[in-house]
PAZAPA-4460 file (N, C-alpha, C; in steps of 0.05 Angstrom, whole numbers, plus 32768, in hexadecimal, padded with zeros to 4 digits):
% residues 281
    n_x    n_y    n_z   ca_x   ca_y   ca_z    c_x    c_y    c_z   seq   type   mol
   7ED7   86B5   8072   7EDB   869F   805F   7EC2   868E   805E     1      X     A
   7EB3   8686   8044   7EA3   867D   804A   7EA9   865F   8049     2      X     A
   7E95   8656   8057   7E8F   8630   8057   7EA2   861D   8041     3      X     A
   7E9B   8629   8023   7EA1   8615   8012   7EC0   861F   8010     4      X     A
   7EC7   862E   8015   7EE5   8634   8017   7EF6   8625   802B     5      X     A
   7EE8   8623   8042   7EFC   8615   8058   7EFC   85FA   804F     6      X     A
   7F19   85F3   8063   7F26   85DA   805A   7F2E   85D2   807C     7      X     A
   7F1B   85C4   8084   7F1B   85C5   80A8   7F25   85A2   80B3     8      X     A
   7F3C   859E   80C2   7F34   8583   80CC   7F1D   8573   80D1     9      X     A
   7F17   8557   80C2   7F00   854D   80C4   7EFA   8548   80E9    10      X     A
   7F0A   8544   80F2   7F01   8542   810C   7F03   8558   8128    11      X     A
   7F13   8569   812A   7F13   857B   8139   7F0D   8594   812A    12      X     A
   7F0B   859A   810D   7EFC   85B6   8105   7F0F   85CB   8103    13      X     A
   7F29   85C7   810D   7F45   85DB   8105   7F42   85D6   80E4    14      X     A
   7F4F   85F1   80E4   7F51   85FD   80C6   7F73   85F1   80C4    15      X     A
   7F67   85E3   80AA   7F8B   85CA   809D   7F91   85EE   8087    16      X     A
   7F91   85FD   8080   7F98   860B   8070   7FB2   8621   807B    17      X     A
   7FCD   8611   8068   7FE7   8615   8071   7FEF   8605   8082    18      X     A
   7FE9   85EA   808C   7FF0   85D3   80A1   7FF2   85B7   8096    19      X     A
   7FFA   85B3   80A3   8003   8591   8095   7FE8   857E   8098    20      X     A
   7FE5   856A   808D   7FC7   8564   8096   7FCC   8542   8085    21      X     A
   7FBD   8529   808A   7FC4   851A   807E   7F9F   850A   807A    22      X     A
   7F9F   8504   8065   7F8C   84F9   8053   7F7B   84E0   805D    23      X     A
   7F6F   84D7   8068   7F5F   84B4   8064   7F45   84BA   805B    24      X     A
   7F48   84AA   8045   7F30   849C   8045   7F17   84B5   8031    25      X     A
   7F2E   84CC   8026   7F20   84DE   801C   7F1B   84F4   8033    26      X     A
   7F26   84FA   8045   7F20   84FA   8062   7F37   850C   8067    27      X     A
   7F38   8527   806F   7F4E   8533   8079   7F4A   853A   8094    28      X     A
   7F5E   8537   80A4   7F71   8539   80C2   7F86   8548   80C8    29      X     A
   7F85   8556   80D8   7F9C   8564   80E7   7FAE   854C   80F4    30      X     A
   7FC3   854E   80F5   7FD8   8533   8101   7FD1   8537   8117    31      X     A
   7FCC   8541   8127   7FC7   853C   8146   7FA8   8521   8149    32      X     A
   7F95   852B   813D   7F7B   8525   813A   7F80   8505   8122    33      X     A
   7F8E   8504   8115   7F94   84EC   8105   7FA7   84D9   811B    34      X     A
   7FB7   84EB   8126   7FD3   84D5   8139   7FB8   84C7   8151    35      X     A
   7FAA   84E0   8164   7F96   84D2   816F   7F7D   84B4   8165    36      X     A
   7F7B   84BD   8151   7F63   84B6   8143   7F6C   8499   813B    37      X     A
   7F87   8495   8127   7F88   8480   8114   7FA7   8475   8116    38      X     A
   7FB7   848A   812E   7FCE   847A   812C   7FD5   8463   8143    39      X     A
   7FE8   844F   8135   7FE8   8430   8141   8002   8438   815C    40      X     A
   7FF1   8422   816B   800B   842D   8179   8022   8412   8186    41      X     A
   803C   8421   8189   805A   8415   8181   8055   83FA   819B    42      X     A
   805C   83E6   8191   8063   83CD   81A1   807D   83CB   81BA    43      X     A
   808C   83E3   81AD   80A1   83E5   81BF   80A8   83FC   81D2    44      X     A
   809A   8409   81C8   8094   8425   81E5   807C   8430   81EA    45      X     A
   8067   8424   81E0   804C   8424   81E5   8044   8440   81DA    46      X     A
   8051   8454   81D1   804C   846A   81BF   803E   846C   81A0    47      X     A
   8029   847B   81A1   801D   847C   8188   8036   8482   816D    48      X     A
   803A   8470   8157   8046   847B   8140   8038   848E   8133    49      X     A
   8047   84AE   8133   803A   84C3   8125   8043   84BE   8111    50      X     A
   803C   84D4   80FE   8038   84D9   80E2   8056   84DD   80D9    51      X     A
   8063   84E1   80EE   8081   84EE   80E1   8095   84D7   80EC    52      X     A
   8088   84B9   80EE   80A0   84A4   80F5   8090   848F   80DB    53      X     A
   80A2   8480   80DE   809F   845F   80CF   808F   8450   80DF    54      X     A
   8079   8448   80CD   8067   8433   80E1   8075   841A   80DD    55      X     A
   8080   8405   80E9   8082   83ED   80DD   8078   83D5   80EB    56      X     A
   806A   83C6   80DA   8058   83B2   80E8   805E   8391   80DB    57      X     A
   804E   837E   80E9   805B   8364   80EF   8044   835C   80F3    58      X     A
   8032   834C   80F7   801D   833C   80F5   800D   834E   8109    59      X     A
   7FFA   835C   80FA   7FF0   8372   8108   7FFD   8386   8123    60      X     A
   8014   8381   812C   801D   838D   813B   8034   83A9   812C    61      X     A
   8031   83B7   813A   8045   83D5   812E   8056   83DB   8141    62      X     A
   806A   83E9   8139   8087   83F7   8143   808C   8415   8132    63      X     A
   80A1   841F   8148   80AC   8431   813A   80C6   8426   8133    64      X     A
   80CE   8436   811B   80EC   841F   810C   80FC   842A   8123    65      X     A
   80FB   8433   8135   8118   8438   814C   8114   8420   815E    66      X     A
   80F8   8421   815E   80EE   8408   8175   80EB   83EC   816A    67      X     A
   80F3   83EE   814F   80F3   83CB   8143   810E   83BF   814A    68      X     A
   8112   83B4   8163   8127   83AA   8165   8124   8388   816D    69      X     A
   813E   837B   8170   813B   835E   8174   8134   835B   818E    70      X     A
   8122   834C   81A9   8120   834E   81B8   8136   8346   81D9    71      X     A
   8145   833A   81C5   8164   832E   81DC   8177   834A   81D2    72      X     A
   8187   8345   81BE   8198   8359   81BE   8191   837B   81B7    73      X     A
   817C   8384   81AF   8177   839A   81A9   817A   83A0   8197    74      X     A
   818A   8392   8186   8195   839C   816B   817A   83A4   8157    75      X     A
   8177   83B7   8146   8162   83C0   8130   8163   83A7   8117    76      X     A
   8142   83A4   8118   8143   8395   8105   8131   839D   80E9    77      X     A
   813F   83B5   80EB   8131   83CB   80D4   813C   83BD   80BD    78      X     A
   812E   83AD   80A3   8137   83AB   808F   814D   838D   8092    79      X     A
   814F   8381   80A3   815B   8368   80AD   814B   8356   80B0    80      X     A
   8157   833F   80AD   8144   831C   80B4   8141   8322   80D1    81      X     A
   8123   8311   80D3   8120   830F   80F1   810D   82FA   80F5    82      X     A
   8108   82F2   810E   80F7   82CF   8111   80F2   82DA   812C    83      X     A
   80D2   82D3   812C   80C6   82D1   8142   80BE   82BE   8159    84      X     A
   80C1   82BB   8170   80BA   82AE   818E   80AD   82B8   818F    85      X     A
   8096   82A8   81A6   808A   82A6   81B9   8086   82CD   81B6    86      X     A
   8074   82D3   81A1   8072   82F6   8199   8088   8301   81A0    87      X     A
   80A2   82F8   819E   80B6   8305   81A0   80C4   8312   8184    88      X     A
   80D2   8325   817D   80E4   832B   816C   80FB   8326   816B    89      X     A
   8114   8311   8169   812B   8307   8165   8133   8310   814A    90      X     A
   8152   831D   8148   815F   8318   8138   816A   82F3   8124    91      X     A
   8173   82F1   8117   8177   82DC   8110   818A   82C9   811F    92      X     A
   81A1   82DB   8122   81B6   82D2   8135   81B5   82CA   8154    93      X     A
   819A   82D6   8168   818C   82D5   817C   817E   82BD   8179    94      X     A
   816B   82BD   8161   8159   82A6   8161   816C   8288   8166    95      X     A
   8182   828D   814C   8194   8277   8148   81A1   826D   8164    96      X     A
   81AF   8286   8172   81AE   827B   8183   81A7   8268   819A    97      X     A
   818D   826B   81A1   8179   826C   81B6   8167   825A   81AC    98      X     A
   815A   8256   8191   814E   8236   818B   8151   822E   816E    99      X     A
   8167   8237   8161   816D   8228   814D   817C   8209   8157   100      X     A
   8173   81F6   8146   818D   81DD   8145   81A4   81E9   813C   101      X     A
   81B6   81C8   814C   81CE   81CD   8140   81D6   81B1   812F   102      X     A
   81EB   81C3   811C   81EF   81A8   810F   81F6   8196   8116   103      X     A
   81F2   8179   810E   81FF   815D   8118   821D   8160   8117   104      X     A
   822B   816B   8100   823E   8159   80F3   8258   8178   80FC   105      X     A
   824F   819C   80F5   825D   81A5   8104   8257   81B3   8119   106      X     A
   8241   81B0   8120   822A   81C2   813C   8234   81D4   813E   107      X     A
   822F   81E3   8129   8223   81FE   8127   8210   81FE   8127   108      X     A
   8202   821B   8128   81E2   8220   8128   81DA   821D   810D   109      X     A
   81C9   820F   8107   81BA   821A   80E7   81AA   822B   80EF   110      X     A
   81B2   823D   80E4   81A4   8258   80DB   8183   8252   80CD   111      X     A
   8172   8267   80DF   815E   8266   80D0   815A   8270   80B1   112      X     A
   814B   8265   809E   8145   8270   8088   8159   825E   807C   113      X     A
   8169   8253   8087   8185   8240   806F   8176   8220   806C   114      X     A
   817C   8213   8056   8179   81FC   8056   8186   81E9   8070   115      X     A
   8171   81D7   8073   8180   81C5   807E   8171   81A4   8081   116      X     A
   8186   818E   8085   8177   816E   8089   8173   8171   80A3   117      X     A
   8158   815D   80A6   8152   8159   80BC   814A   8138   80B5   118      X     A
   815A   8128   80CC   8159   8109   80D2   8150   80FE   80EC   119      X     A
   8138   80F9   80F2   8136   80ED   8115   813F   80F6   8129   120      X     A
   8138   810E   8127   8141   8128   8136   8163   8132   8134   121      X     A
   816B   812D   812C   8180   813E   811D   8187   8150   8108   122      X     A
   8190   815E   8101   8198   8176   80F3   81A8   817D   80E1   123      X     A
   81B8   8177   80CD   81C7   8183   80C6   81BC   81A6   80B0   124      X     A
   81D8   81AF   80AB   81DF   81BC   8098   81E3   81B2   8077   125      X     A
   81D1   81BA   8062   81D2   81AA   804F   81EE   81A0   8051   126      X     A
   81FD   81B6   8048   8216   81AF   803F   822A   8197   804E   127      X     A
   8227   8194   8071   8227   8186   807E   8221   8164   8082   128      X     A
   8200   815E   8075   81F7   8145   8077   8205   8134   805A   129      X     A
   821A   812B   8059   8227   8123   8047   822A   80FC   8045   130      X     A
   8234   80EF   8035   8235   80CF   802F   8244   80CF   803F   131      X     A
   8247   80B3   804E   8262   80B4   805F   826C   80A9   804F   132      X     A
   826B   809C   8038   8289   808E   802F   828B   80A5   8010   133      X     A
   8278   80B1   8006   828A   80C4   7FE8   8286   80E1   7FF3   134      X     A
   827D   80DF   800E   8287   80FD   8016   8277   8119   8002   135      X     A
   8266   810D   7FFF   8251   8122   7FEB   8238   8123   7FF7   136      X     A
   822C   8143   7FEF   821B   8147   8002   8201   8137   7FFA   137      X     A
   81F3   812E   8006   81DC   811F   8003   81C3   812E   7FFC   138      X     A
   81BE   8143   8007   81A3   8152   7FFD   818C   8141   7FFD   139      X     A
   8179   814D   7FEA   8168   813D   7FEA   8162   8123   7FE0   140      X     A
   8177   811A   7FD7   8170   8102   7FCC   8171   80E8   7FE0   141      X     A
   8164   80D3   7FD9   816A   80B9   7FEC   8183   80B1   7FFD   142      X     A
   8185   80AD   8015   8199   80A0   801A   818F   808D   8031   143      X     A
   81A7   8078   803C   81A0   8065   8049   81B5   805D   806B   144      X     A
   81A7   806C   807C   81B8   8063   8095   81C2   8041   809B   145      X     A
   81DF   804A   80A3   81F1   8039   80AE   81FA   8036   80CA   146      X     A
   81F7   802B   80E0   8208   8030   80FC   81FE   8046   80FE   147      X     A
   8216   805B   80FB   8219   8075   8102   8211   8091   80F1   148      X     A
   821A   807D   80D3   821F   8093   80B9   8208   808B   809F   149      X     A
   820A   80A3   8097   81FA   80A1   8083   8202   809E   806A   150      X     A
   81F8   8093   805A   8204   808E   8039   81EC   8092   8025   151      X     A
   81F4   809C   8018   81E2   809C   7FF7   81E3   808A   7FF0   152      X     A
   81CC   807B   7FDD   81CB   8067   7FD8   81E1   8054   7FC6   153      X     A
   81E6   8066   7FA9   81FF   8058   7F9F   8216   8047   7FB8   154      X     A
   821B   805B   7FC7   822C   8055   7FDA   8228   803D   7FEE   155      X     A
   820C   8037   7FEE   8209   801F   8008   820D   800A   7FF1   156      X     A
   8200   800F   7FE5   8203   7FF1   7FCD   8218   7FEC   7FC6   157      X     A
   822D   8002   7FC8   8244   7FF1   7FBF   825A   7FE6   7FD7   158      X     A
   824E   7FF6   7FEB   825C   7FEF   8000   824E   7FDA   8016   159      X     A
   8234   7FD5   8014   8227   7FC5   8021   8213   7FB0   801D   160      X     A
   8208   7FBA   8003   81F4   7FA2   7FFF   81F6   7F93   7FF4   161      X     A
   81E5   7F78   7FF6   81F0   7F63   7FE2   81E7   7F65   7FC8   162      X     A
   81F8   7F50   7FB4   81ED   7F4D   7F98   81E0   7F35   7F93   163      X     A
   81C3   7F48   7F84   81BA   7F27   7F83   81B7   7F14   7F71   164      X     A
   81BF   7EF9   7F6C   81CC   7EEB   7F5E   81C1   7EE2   7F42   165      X     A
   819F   7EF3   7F42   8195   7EF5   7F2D   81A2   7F04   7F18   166      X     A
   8198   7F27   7F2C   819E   7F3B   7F16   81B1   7F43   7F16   167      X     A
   81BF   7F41   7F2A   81DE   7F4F   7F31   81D6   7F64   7F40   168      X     A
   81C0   7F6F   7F3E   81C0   7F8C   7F4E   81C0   7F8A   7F71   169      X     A
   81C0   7F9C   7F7A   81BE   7FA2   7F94   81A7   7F9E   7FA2   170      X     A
   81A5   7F87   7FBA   8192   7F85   7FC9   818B   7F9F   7FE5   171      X     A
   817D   7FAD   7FDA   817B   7FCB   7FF2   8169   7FBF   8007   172      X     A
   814B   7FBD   8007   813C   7FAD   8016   8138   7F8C   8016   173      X     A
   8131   7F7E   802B   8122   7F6D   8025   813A   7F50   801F   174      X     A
   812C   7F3E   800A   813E   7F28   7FF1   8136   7F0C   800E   175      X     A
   8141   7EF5   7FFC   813E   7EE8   8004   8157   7ECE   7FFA   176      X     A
   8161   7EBC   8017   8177   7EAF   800D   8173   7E90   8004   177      X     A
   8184   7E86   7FEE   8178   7E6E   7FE7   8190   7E62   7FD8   178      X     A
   819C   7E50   7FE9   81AF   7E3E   7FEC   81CA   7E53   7FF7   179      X     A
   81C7   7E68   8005   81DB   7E79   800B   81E9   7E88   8003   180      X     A
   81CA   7E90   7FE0   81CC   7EA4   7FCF   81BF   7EBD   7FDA   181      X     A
   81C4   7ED6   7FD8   81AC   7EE0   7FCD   8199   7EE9   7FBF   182      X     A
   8182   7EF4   7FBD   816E   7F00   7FB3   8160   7F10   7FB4   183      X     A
   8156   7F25   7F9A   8142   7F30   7FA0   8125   7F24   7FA5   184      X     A
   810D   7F2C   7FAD   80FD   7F11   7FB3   80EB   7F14   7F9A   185      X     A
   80F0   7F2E   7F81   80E4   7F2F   7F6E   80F4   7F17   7F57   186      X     A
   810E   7F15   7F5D   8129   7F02   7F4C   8122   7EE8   7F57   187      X     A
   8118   7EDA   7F6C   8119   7EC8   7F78   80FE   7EB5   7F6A   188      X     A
   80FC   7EA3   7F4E   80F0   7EA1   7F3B   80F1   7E83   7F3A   189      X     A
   80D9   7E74   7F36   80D9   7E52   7F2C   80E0   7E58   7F11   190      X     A
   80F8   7E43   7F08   8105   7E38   7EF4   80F6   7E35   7EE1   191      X     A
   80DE   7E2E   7EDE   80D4   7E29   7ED0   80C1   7E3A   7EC5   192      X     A
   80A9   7E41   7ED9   8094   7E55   7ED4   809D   7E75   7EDA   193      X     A
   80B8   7E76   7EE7   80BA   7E8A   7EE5   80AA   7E9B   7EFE   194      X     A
   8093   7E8D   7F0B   808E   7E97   7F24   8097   7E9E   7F38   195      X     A
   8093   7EB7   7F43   80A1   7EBC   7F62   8094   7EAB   7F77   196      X     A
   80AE   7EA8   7F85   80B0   7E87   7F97   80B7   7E95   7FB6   197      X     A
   80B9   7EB4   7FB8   80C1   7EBA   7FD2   80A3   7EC3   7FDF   198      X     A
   80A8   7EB1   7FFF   8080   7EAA   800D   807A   7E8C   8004   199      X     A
   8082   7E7E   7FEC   8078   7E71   7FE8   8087   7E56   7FE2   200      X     A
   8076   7E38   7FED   8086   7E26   7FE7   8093   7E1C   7FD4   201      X     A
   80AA   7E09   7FD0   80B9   7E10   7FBD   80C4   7DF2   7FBF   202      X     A
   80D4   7DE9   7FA6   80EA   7DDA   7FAD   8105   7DD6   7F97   203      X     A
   8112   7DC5   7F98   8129   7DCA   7F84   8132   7DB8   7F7C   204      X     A
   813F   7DB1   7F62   8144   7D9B   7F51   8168   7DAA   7F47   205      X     A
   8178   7D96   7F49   8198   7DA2   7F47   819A   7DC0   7F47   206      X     A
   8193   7DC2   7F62   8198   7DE2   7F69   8185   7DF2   7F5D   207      X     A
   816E   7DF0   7F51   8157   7E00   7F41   8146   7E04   7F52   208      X     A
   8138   7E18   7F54   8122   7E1B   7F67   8109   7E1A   7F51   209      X     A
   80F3   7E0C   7F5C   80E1   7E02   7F47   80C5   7E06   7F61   210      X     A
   80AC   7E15   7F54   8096   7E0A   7F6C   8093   7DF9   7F66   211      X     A
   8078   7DF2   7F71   8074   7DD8   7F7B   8061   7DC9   7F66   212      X     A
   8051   7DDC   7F52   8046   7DD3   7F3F   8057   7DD0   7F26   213      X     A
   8067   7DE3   7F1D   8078   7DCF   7F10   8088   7DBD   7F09   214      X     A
   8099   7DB8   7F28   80A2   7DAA   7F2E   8093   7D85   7F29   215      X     A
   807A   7D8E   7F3A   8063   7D76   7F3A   805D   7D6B   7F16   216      X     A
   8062   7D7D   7F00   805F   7D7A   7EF1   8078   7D72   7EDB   217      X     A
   8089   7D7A   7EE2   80A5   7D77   7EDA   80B1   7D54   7EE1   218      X     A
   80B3   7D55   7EF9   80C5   7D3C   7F04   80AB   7D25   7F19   219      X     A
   8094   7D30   7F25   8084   7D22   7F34   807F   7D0C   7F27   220      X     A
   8082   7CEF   7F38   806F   7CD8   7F33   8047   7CD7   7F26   221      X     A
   8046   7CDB   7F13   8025   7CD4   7F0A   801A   7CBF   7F11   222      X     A
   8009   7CC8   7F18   7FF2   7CB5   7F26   7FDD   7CA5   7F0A   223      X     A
   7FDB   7C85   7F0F   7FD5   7C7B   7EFD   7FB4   7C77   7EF3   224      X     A
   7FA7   7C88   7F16   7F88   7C86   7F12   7F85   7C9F   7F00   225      X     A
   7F90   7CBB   7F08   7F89   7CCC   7F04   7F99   7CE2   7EF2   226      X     A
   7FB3   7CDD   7EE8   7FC2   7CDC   7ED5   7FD0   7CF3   7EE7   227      X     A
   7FC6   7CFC   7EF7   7FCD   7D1E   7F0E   7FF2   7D11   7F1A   228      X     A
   8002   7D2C   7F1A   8018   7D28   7F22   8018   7D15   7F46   229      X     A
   8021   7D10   7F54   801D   7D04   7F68   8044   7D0C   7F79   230      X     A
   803C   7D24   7F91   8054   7D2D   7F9C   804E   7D2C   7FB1   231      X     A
   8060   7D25   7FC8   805A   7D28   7FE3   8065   7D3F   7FEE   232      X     A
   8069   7D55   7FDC   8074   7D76   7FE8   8053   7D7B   7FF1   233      X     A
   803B   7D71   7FE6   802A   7D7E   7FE8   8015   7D70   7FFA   234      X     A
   8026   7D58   8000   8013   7D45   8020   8007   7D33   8012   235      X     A
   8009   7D2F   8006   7FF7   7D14   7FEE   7FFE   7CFE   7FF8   236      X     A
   7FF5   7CEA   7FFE   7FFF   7CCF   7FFD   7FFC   7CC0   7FE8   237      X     A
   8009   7CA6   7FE9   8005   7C9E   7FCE   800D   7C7F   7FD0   238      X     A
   8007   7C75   7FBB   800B   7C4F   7FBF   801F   7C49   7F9F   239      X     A
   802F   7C36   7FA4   8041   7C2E   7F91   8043   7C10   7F92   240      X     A
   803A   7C0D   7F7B   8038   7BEF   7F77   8049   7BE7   7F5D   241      X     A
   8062   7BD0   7F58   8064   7BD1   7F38   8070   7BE2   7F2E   242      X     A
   8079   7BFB   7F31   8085   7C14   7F29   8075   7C27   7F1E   243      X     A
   8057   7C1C   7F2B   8041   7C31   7F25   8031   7C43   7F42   244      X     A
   802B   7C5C   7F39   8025   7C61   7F56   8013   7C6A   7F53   245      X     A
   7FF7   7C72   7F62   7FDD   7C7F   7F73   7FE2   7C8F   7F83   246      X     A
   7FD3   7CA7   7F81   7FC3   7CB4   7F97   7FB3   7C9E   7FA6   247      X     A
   7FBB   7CA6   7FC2   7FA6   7C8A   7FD8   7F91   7C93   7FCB   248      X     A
   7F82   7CA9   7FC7   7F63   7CA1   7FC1   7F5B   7C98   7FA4   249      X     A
   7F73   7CA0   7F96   7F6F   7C8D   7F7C   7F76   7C70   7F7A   250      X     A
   7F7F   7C66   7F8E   7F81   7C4A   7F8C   7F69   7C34   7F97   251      X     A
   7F5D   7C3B   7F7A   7F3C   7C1E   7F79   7F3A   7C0D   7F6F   252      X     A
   7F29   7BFC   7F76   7F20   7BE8   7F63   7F1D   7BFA   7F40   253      X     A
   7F1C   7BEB   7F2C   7F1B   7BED   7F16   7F04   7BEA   7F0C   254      X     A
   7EFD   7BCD   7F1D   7EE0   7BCE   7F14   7EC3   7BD5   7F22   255      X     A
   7EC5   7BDA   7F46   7EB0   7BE3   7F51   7EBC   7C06   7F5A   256      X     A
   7ED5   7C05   7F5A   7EE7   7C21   7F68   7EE6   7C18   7F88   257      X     A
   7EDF   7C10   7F8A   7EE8   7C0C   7FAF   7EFE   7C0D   7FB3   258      X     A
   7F0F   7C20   7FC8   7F20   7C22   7FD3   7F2C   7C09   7FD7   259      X     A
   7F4B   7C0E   7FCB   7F5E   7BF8   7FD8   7F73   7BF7   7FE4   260      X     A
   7F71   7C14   7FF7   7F89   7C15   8007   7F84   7C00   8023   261      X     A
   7F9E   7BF5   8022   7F98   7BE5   803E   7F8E   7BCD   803F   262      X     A
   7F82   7BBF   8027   7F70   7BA8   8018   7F81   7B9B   8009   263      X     A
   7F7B   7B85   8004   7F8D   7B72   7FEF   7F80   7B79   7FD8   264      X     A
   7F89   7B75   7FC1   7F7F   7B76   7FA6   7F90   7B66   7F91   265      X     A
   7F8D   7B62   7F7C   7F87   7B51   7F64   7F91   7B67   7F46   266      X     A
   7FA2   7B5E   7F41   7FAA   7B69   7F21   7FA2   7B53   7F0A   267      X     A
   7F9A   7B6A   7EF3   7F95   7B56   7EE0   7F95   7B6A   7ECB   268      X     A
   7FAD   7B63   7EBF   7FC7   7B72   7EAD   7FC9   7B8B   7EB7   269      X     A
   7FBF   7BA5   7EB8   7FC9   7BBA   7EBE   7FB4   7BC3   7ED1   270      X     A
   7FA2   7BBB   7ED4   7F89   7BC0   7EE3   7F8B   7BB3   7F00   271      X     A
   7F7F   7BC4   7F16   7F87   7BB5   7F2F   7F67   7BB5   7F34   272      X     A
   7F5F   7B98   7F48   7F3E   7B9C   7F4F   7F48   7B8A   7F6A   273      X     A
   7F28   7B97   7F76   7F2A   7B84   7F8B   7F26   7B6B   7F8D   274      X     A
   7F26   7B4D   7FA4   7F27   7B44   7FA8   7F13   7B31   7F98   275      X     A
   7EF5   7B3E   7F9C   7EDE   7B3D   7F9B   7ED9   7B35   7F7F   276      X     A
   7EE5   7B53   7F75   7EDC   7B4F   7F4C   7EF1   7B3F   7F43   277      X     A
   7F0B   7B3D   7F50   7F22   7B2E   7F46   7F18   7B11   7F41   278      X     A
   7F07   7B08   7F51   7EFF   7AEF   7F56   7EE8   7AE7   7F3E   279      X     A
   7EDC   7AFB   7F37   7EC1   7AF7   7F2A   7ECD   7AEF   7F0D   280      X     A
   7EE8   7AFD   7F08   7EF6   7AFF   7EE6   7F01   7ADE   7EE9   281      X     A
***
């Protein structure tokens, strides 16, 4: 037979003609010389996988499908869920066992691969983490711990939080109380300007909460040097003479301005002077 006729194992030189022989790479092999050469070998009986088993592999590691089993119970996890330890192979039911949580509410195992809440190290089963007062499951949406139980939000508001006497709605965080109302501290508003007054000083006229600048401008005594409101919410002192009043530092002479707190002085009609110019007129 000549040369271009044979059809010889690439690596040991046996004649593949009438033998089984398997292919890489453009590349023909006798199975003995391929099983040596290129086959992986089993994680679970340390035996090369030949050509005539199932390779089955897992993050670079291989088995034979007799040898893919869970590593506690034995059971085959040919074509079944499985979760891995510490390079271990567990069935699902093994894993669950052994380091799944359990639920809070019926402690069971949650199963790996299933939904589940998780709260400050607790656990439930979706179907499980439910309102305590409408008894519906919560999922993902907001809810708000109580004591012990948990509630969705509709549910605390109507069962716990206050209303506030602005909007009517429900105070969830935060608010602020004022006359043994409450508030939101966005609702909590001067009468007048409409400014938010919560952090900040404040005062009130028949139960109105008013700051302090409108207020000053609303109801405050005016000062007669400087026409400026004159309030002692804001530390001001002030002089009243006549049923007229000053800022202390607005209260001067008329005609030189010299201070007249504490000094005698001299009116002459609506004008107050000191002693000095009083004398000169």
């Amino acid at each position: 037979m000549s040369t271009s006729e044979r059809f010889d194992c690439h690596y040991c030189k046996e004649s593949l003609l009438g033998k089984k022989y398997i292919m890489k790479e453009d590349t023909q092999y006798c199975t003995k010389c391929y099983e040596n050469l290129f086959a992986n070998c089993c994680e679970g009986c340390s035996l090369a996988i030949g050509c005539n088993s199932k390779d089955l592999s897992y993050k670079d590691h291989h088995w034979h499908d007799q040898c893919f089993k869970c590593a506690k119970c034995s059971r085959s996890l040919v074509e079944k869920a499985f979760a891995a330890k510490d390079d271990l192979l567990l069935c699902t039911e093994c894993y669950a066992n052994d380091y799944s949580s359990k639920c809070t509410t019926c402690k069971k195992t949650v199963m790996p691969g299933s939904r589940k809440m998780e709260y400050k190290g607790n656990s439930w089963h979706e179907t499980c983490f439910l309102c305590h007062r409408c008894q519906q499951p919560i999922g993902t949406k907001s809810f708000i711990p109580k004591d012990t139980g948990y509630f969705c939000v509709p549910c605390f508001e109507k069962q716990f939080a206050y209303q506030c006497c602005a909007c009517k709605k429900a105070i969830t965080t935060g608010g602020v109380t004022y006359q043994d109302k409450p508030w939101h501290r966005e609702c909590f508003l001067c009468i007048s300007c409409r400014k938010q007054l919560s952090g900040q000083r404040f005062t009130s006229r028949e139960n109105y909460p008013y700051c302090l600048e409108c207020f000053s401008n609303l109801y405050a005594k005016k000062c007669v040097g400087c026409t400026k409101a004159i309030t002692s919410l804001a530390g001001a002192k002030y002089i009243s003479f006549e049923e007229r009043q000053w800022h202390s530092e607005c209260f001067t002479c008329m005609q030189c301005s010299v201070s007249l707190v504490g000094r005698g002085f001299l009116t002459q009609r609506d004008n107050i002077l000191c002693t000095d110019c009083g004398r000169e007129k």
